[in-house]
C-alpha positions in Angstrom: 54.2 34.1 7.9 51.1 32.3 9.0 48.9 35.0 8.0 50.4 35.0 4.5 49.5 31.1 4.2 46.1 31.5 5.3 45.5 34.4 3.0 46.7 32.4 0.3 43.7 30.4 0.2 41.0 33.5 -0.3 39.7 34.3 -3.9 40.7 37.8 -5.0 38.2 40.5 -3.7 35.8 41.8 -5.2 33.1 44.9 -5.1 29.4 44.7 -5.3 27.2 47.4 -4.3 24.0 47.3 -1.8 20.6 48.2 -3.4 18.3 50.1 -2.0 16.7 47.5 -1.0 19.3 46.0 0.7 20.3 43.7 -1.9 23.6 42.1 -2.8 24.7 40.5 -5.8 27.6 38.1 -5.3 30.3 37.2 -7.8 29.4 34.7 -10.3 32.3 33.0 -10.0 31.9 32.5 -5.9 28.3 31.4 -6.7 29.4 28.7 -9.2 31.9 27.7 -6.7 29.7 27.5 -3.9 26.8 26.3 -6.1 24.7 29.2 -5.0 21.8 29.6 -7.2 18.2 31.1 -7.1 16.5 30.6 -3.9 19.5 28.9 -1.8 19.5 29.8 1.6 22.3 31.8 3.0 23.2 32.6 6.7 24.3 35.9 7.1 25.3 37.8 10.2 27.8 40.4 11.1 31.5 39.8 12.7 33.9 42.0 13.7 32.5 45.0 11.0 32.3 42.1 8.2 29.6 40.7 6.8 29.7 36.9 6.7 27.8 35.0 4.5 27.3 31.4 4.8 25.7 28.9 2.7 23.0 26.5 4.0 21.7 23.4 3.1 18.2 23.1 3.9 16.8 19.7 3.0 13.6 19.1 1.0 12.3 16.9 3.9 8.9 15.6 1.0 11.9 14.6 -1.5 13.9 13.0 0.6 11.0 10.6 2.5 9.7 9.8 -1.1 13.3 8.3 -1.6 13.4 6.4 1.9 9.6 5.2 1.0 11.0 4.4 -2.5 13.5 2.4 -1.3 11.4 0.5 1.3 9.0 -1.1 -1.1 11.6 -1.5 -3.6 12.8 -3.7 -0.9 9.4 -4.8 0.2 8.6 -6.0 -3.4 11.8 -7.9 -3.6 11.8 -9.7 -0.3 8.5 -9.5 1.0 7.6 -7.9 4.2 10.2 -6.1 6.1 10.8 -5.7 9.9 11.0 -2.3 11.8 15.3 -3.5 12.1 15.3 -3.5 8.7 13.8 -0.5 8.0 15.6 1.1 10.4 18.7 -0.1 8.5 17.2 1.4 5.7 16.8 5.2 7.0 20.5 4.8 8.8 22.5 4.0 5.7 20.3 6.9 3.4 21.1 9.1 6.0 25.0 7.9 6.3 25.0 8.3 2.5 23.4 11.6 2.4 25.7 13.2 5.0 29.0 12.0 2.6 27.3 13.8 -0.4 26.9 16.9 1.7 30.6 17.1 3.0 
């Protein structure tokens, strides 16, 4: 009976082929779920004969320290100079609020 519940919460299957090059194309509606799009990074590896499939998130590191700098003279320009402490505030709470949008 616990199988059944867990199994519950699976999408229907479906079939895709592999290329000859090796390629697969997965579902639109699992990539729209998962927000997969061109050039998202996937981990794949195999398990027990499956294939699993696992989406990444790899940051874009130059994005995300033009934000923190952003923020810092946003800061700066507001109320003046700021101290290593409160810079280090800074980074911890993008960081805090970057790690809710991911989950």
């Amino acid at each position: 009976m616990h199988v059944v519940k867990a199994m519950a919460n699976y999408e229907k299957p479906d079939v895709t082929v592999v290329s000859s090059k090796g390629q697969v194309v997965i579902p639109r509606t699992i990539r729209q779920r998962l927000r997969i799009k061109p050039k998202s990074k996937l981990l794949v590896y195999g398990y027990q004969g499956a294939v699993i499939m696992k989406k990444l998130y790899v940051p874009n590191v130059a994005s995300e320290l033009e934000t923190l700098y952003r923020r810092i003279d946003e800061r700066i320009a507001k109320y003046g100079e700021l101290s290593d402490e409160e810079i280090n505030e800074i980074i911890q709470k993008y960081r805090r609020q970057r790690r809710t949008r991911s989950s």
